[in-house]
N, C-alpha and C positions, 0 to 999 in steps of 0.2 A: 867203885862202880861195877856194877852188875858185868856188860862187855869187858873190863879187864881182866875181871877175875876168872871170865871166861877164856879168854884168850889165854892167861900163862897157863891154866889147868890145861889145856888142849896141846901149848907148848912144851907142856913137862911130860907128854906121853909121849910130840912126836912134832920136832922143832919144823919140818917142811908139811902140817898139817893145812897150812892154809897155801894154795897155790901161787896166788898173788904175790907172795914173797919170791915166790919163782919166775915171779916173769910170765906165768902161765893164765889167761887171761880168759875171758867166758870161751870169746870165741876159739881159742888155743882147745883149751877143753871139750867144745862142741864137734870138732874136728880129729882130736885123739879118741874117743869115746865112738865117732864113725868108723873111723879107721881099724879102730880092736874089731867093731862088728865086721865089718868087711873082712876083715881076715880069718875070724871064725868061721865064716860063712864059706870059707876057701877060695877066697878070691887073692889072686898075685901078686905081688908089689909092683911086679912091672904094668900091671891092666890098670894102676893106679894114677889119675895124674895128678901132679901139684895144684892145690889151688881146689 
């Protein structure tokens, strides 16, 4: 199958390529990817809340 052959090829570069195996979920993702810009942007960890 087309999707497996893709998958081990992706897994043979770089075994935590796919997030999901991580635990790391759209929203996980949506929220890390906020947070880098925010701190780029120079904003503090502490001016940051949970959630």
């Amino acid at each position: 199958m087309r999707a497996e052959r893709r998958d081990a090829a992706l897994a043979a570069i770089d075994a935590d390529w796919d997030p999901g195996l991580l635990g790391r979920t759209v929203d996980w993702q949506r929220h890390a990817t906020y947070l880098a810009q925010l701190l780029d942007e120079g904003t503090r960890l502490k001016a940051i809340s949970p959630g």
